[in-house]
C-alpha positions, 0 to 999 in steps of 0.5 A: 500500500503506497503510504502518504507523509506527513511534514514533521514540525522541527524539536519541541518549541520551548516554553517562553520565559514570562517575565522574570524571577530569580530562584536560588540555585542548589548545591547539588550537582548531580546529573540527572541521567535516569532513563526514561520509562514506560511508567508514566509515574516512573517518569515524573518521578524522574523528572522531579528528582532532575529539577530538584537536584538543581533547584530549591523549591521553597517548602511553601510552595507545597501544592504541585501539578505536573502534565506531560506530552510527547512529541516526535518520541521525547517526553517532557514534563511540566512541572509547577509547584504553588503556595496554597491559596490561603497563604501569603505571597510574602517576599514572592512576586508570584505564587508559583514556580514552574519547570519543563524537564525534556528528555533528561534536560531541564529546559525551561524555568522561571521562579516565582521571584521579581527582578529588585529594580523598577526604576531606571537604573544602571547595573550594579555588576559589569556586564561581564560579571552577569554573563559569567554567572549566566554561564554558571547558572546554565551549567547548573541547570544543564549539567551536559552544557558545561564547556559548551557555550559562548555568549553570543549576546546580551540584552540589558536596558536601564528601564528593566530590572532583568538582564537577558544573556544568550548563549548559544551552543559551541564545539570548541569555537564554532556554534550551533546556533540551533541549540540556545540557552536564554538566561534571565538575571536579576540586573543589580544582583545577578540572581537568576530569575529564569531560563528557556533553552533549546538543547539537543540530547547526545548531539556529537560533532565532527572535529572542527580542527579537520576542517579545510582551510579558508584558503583550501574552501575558497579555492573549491568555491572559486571554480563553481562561483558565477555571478551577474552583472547588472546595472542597478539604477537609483532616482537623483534630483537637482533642486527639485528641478531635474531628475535622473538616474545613475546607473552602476553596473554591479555583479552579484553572486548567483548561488549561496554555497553550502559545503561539507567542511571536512571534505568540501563537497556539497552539504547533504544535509537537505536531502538527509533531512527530506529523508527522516521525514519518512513516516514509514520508519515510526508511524501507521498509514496517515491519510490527508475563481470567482470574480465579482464585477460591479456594473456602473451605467453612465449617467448624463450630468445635466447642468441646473443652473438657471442664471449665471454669476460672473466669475474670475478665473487665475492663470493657473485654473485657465491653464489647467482648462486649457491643458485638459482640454486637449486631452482626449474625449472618451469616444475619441479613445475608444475609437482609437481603441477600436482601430488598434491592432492588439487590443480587439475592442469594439463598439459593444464594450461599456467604458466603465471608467475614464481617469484622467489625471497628471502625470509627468511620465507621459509625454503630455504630462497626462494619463488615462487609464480606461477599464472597458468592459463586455458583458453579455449573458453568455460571455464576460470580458474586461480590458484595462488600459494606460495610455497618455491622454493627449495623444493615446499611445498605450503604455500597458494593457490587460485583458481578461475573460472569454477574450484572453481564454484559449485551451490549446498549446501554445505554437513557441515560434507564433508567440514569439513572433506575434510579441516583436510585431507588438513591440515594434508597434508600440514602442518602436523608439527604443526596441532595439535597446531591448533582447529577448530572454533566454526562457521565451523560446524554451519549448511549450509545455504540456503534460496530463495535469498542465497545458500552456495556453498562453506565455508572457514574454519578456524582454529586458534592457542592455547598455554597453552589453549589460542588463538593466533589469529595471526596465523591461518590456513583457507580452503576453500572447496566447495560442489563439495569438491574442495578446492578452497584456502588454507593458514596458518601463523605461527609465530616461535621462540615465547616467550610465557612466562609462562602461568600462567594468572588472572582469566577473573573475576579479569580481568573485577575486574581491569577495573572496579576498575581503571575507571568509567563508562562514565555519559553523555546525549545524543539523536537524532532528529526526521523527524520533528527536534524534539528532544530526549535525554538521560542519559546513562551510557557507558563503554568502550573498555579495556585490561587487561594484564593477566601476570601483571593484569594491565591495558594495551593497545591492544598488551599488553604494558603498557597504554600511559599517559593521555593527558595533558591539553594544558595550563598545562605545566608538566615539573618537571625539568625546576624548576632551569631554568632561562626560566621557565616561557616562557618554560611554555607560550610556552607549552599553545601554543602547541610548546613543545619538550615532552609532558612527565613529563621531558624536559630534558632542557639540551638535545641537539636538530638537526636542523630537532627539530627546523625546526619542531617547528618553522614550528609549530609557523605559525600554531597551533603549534609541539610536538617533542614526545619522540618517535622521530618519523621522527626526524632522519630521515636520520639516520637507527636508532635514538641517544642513540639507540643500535648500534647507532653512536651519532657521525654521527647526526648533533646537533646545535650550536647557530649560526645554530639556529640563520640561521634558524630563520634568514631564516625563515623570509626570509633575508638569502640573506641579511646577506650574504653581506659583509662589511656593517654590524657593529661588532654585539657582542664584539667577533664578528667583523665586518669581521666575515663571520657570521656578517651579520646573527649575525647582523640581528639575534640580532635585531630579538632577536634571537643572545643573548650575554652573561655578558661579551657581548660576542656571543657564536656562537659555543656554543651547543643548549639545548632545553631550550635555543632553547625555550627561542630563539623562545620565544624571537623571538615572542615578538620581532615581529614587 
């Protein structure tokens, strides 16, 4: 009997941590190694000790409930253990503490604890501090992990009390990403609040010191790598006045690679993975166009006014009149519709819509779009229609229904044919920058399930014997030798530089030379939660600028810098600045204005800046990038930009800083009393209608005097004072 398969989902997803809570961690050290039983009691009880021999589990916490589920041949037991309802909470933020105990690893947990800050607040321990103890907690709880693991990231903000640490699984220094261990900290204490793993039992590895040599893989990669090359275009404007394109002819690399990394064949991993979703191996047998049109008839607008009043019309309004009155009538372009020779329009067809409107990419400056449509009892078809609605010239069409529909197989040569005669109707100005692509000729289709009844064909753009797959010309014709849909793009006024480009081998030379392929393990589960791994060598995506022959990005512009890790502050220019290292605190917790190698702590900041980053302190923190996106949003272009008016963007002073902060927490409505606050600062008496924000800004840390004692309200904040404020503001909480 032939049996069917059914897709297996990958291992077990693990429960995901809810908050946060810190347990304390036993000193027991014994493994839980028992197997599992048939005896689903035998079972819990197994899964009980393992948890208990690592946890403490507090003695009020007296009332237990466990479940369990199998899946894919691995048992897991939940397990949760309550107060009982009459008793107190007491210290516990939560009345329970729960664990999932997999196969034999405990791999997921979370107490009953909350993390000790609420505030916002710096960490008391280092970062590195935490992730060790992440490390040592994950060790505890997963005995087989031990030596086995490398922080791969850290998240740590200062509106959250908790620290995440992951920690991805390694054989000596290469990981398995697939395997994770998540730990949550208690960020002023490093206590362990919880943690959520995906661990594979008995996993082996090859031995990753056999692996080939980068110089070894790239040379094996080197013989089979291809690329292509094309040109990419990017829209350019002068004043607003001129627009264009520039065109930069880049190779991008056709396959990404995946290698066994011992011997430098291709991986076979897909293809085993396909095969131990075989159900045969574990399982019994397992056995798995309407369109809606709305008619709308065209109603005559009669014109009710009895008795005219004068009126004057501008310039423009009569220029407007004028333009429109040029452009077609309806009856005039459905007679040029009827005469076409590939749109097959006749009188019986309703135009259903008309719409003309302003658009620069027509030769007029305007466009028509017009759905014609035939609908009788026995029959429906549609036509859609654009075209300039000066002089008519189509740029695109469909049609739909009875007039598109054909059954036989299409005649390759006839379509082909019928398409160059529609091409050289219909833009014949710029054909011949145009060739046909190689799939237009493949041979028709037709087996028992599928027949091809009709085929687009698709033309696309070359300068200097280089595609511009922007611009591109598709027909579609069936076997009747109708044309059911035309259109084209053509980009004018392109840049196209010289044409002198790199060879694809010194293409394919660059990228090797500037990265290496990526080392790393990898693997699956099988029906049976079995695991499989890997060494592969991969490559990657690339682009190669083929004027510059650098590495670039997709269109051809220059690579964005990596990443910076997050506790390593780049700036080079905060070496002078009095607030250096909290500039630099402030970087590890993400709250930054760039993530470039300048500040440029002298720069003045907007309210929208500041809003941001303090919005960015109850969470996981805000980046001001240096493209300014939405920054000046109300502006049409941003400061320093050409045609821009600095003059119109509102910068801060220190006392807009200082209502911001003071309205953040809430006492906006406090410090506009009157008469009950004392002389804040020397300069600042206590009838000054700020005094009251002052007042309160000060005790918040957030209102700084200078030398003299003095406030300087109006002065213009920087970005490095605006971080010494917040930074300020963070170790004045209460």
């Amino acid at each position: 009997m032939k049996r069917s398969v059914k897709t297996a989902a990958a291992l077990l997803a693990c429960a995901a941590m809810i908050g946060a809570m810190p347990v304390n961690i036993s000193a027991k050290t014994a493994s839980s190694s028992a197997s599992s039983s048939s005896s689903q009691s035998s079972g819990l009880k197994n899964a009980i000790a393992a948890v208990k021999s690592r946890i403490d589990i507090p003695e009020e916490f007296s009332e237990f409930q466990s479940d369990v589920s199998t899946y894919n041949g691995l048992t897991s037991h939940s397990l949760t253990w309550s107060l009982p309802s009459d008793a107190s909470k007491g210290d516990y933020a939560k009345r329970s503490i729960t664990a999932r105990y997999t196969g034999n690893t405990i791999t997921s947990y979370q107490s009953p604890y909350a993390a000790s800050s609420t505030r916002p607040a710096f960490s008391k321990l280092s970062q590195q501090t935490l992730e060790n103890k992440a490390i040592e907690y994950a060790n505890q709880l997963i005995p087989e992990s031990k030596g086995k693991l490398k922080v791969q990231s850290t998240s740590m903000s200062l509106g959250s009390g908790n620290v995440s640490v992951y920690l991805a699984r390694v054989n000596g220094d290469v990981a398995l990403s697939k395997n994770m261990i998540t730990v949550s900290l208690d960020k002023m204490t490093g206590r362990l609040l919880g943690m959520n793993a995906t661990w594979w039992e008995g996993a082996s590895f090859a031995d990753s010191s056999k692996a080939l040599s980068q110089e070894k893989i790239k040379a094996i990669y080197k013989k089979e790598a291809s690329a292509t090359l094309q040109f990419r275009l990017t829209y350019k404007s002068t004043d607003g006045k001129e627009s264009y394109y520039t065109a930069v002819p880049v190779y991008s690399s056709d396959s990404i690679f995946t290698y066994n990394a011992l011997t430098g064949e291709h991986s076979t991993m897909d293809k085993d993975f396909a095969a131990s979703r075989n159900t045969d191996l574990y399982y019994e047998d397992i056995t798995e166009d309407a369109e809606v049109m709305d008619e709308e008839a065209e109603a005559d607008m009669a014109a009710g006014v009895t008795e005219a009043k004068a009126v004057n019309f501008t310039e423009a309004e009569l220029k407007q009149d004028e333009d429109l009155s040029k452009c077609l009538t309806q009856a005039q372009f459905k007679a040029l519709m009827i005469k076409d020779p590939y749109i097959n329009v006749t009188d019986k067809y309703l135009t259903s819509s008309y719409d003309i409107s302003r658009d620069s990419s027509y030769e007029s400056g305007y466009g028509v779009t017009v759905n014609y449509t035939l609908n009788n009892s026995d029959s429906y078809s549609s036509y859609y229609i654009n075209a300039d609605a000066v002089t008519g010239k189509v740029r695109s069409f469909n049609c739909w229904g009875d007039a598109a529909s054909s059954e036989e197989v299409i005649d390759v040569k006839a379509v082909n044919a019928t398409a160059g005669k529609v091409i050289a109707y219909y833009v014949p100005e710029i054909s011949k920058e145009y060739k046909a692509n190689i799939d237009n000729t493949a041979p028709a289709q037709k087996t028992k399930s599928y027949t091809e009844t009709e085929r687009t064909l698709g033309y696309t753009r070359y300068k200097f014997n280089i595609s511009v797959p922007d611009d591109t010309i598709n027909v579609r014709v069936n076997s009747k030798g109708v044309v059911t849909s035309f259109n084209y793009n053509y980009h004018k006024n392109v840049d196209f530089g010289s044409g002198k480009v790199i060879s694809k081998a010194k293409a394919i030379d660059t990228y090797l030379a500037n990265n290496d392929l990526s080392l790393y393990y990898d693997g699956f589960l099988d029906l049976k939660s079995k695991p499989t791994t890997y060494l592969h060598y991969k490559s990657a995506n690339w682009y190669v600028n083929a004027y510059t022959g650098q590495m670039c990005n997709y269109s051809g512009g220059k690579l964005t810098e990596k990443a910076v890790a997050p506790a390593e502050c780049p700036y080079t220019d905060i070496g002078t600045s009095p607030y250096k290292d909290e500039i630099t605190k402030l970087y590890s917790y993400n709250v930054r204005f760039t993530t470039g190698e300048k500040l440029d702590p002298s720069a003045k900041v907007t309210k929208t800046e500041l809003q941001q980053l303090l919005n960015g302190i109850s969470s996981g923190g805000y980046v001001i990038y240096d493209d300014y996106d939405d920054v000046y949003e109300d502006y049409m272009v941003y400061p320093g930009e050409e045609a821009a008016d600095d003059s119109k963007v509102k910068y801060l002073t220190r006392l807009d800083a200082a209502k911001l902060f003071v309205e953040k927490e809430g006492y906006s409505k406090a410090a506009a009393l009157q008469g009950i606050y004392k002389a804040p600062f020397k300069n600042i008496p206590s009838t000054d209608s700020d005094a009251g924000c002052i007042a309160i800004a000060k005790l918040m840390g957030v209102a700084q005097g200078n030398s003299k004692g003095e406030y300087t309200k109006n002065a213009a904040l920087t970005r490095e004072y605006a971080l010494h404020l917040i930074y300020s503001y963070v170790v004045n909480q209460k």
